[in-house]
N, C-alpha and C positions, 0 to 999 in steps of 0.2 A: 953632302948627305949626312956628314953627321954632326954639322950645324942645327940640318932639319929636327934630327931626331931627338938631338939636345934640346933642343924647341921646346918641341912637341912634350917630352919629358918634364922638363919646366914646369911647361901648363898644366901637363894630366895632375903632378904633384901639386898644383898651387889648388887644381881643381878639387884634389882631395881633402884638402886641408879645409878649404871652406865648404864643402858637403857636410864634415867632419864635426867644424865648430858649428854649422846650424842645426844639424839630429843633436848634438849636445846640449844647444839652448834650446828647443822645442821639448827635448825630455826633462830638462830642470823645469821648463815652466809647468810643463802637466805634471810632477812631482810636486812643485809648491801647490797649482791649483789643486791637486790631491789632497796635501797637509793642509788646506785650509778649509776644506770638504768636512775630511775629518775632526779635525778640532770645535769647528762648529757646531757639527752634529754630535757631539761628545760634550756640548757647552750645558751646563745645569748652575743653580746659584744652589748650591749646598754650604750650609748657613748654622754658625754660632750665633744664638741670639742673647742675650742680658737686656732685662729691663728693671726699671724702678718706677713705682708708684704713689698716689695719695690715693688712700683706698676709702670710701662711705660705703656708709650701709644706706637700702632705701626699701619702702614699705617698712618702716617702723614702727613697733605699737605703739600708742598714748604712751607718754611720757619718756619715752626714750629717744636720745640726744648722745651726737658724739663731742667730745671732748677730745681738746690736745690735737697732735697731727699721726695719722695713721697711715702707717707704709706696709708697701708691700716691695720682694725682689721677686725676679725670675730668671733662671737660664737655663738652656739647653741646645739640643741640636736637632733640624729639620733637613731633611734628606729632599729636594726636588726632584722634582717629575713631571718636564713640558710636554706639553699637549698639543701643540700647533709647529710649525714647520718652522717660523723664524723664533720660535721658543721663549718668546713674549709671556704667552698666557702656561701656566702651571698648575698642577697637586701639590701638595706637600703634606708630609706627615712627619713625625717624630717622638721626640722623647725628653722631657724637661723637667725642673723641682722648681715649686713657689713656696717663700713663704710671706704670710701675710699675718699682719697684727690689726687687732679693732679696739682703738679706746672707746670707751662709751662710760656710759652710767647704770649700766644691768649689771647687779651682783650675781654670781655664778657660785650658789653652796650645794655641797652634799655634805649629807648627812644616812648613813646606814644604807649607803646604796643607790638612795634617793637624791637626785637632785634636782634644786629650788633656784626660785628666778625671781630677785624681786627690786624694785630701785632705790638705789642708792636714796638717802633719807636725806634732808634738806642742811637739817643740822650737825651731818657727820660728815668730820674732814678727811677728806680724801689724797692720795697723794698718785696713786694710781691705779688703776683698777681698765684690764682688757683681756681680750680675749686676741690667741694666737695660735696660726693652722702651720701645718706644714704638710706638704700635698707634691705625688708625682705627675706627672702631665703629659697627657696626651693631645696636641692639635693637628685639626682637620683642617687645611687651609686651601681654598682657591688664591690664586698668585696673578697679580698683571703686574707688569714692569717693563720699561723700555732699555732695558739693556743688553751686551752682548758679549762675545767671548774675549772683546779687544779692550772695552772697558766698563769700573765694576763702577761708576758712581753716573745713577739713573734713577727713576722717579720711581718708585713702587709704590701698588696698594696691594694689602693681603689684609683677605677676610675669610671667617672661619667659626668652628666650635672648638672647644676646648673641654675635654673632659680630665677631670680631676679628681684619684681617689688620696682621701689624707690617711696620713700615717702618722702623725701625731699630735694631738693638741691641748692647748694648758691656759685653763683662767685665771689672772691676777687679781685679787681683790689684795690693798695695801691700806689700810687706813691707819688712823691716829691708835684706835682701840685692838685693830687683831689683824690678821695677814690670814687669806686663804686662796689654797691654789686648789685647783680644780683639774686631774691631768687625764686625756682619755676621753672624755666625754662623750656616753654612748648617744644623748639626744642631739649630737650632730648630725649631719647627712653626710656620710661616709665616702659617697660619688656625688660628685657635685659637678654641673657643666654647665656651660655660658658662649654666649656669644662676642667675638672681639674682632676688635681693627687697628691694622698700623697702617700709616702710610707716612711718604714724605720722598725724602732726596739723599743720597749715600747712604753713610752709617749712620746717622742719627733720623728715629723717625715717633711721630706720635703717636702714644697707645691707647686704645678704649678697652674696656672689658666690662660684661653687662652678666652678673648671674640667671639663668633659666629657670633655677630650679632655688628653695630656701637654705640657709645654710644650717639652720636647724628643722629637724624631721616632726621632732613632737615636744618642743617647749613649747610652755604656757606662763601667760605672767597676767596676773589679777580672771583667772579662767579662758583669756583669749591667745590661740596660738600665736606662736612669735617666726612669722612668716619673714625676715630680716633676710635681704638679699644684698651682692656686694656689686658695686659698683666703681671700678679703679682707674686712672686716668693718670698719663705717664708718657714715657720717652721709651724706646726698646732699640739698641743697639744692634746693628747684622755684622758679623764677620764674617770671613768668610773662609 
């Protein structure tokens, strides 16, 4: 009899033990399929960006031409917000500083308040002469990308507006004869916005940017406004 019981005892323990060990693995698995519930649903590409550009002007009056190479930088931070279930598609919005330089050949004088816009002359040597913004930034961006929470190097396009108020700007005129700088400049357009594109693969991707609106409000050069819009074309970095 107490062979039997012994037995018996054996078993019910050995029974125990593996009921034991399987509610143990069945609860870790629905804990991990939990944490990985969560973390996905928790997944957003919230994003350091820096870019560099070659910046032209387009729609130019008669006679103006840029000269030399014109850059622009950019960085800041955009905050995601997907929109679909597998979190492909996105919002984004943020907050960023550009600044941007224009060589050109349009002289930028004032004089008593007034300022004059007129082209650099044929026979006066120049050594340089441009104009440079500095501007906070606001983008509006639609996001597609095929990436996810497991890993960050995938194919993105993001497209959007960007609106831009400046906060500082200053014209260089440098010649042989005299130096004039021009700082503030009310015939700017204060809000400026445009339309742009990056796309590509990881951290490095290509940049457009197309201005909407002119960069000047009410300049005039020989009677006709100077409708001069920017046009920058570039690389733009994400971190993340």
């Amino acid at each position: 009899m107490m062979k039997v019981l012994k037995k018996y005892r054996n078993s019910f323990l050995v029974g125990c033990i593996f009921i034991s060990m399987s509610a143990f693995g069945q609860e870790n698995q629905v804990l991990e399929e939990k944490a990985i519930v969560k973390v996905d649903s928790l997944y957003r590409e919230d994003q350091f960006y820096f870019a560099l550009s070659y910046n032209s002007l387009v729609n130019t009056p008669t006679g103006v031409s840029q000269n030399k190479f014109s850059s622009g930088v950019s960085l800041g931070f955009v905050r995601d917000m997907p929109i679909n279930a597998n979190r492909t598609w996105a919002i984004a919005t943020g907050l960023g500083f550009t600044y941007n330089n224009f060589n050109q050949n349009l002289i930028v004088k004032e004089q008593n308040g007034v300022v004059d816009y007129q082209l650099i002359p044929a026979d006066v040597s120049v050594d340089k002469n441009k104009f440079s913004q500095l501007s906070v930034d606001v983008p509006i961006e639609l996001r597609w990308r095929t990436s996810n929470y497991e890993s960050h190097k995938f194919w993105r396009i993001y497209t959007g507006l960007k609106f831009s108020y400046l906060l500082y700007d200053r014209s260089l005129f440098n010649g042989s004869q005299e130096r004039i700088v021009v700082q503030n400049n009310a015939d700017f357009n204060a809000l400026q916005y445009g339309t742009y594109l990056a796309a590509g693969y990881n951290t490095v991707n290509l940049y457009m940017y197309y201005g909407l609106n002119p960069l000047f409000q009410k300049a005039t050069l020989n009677g006709a406004s100077v409708n001069m819009r920017a046009f920058n074309l570039g690389v733009i970095f994400y971190i993340l």
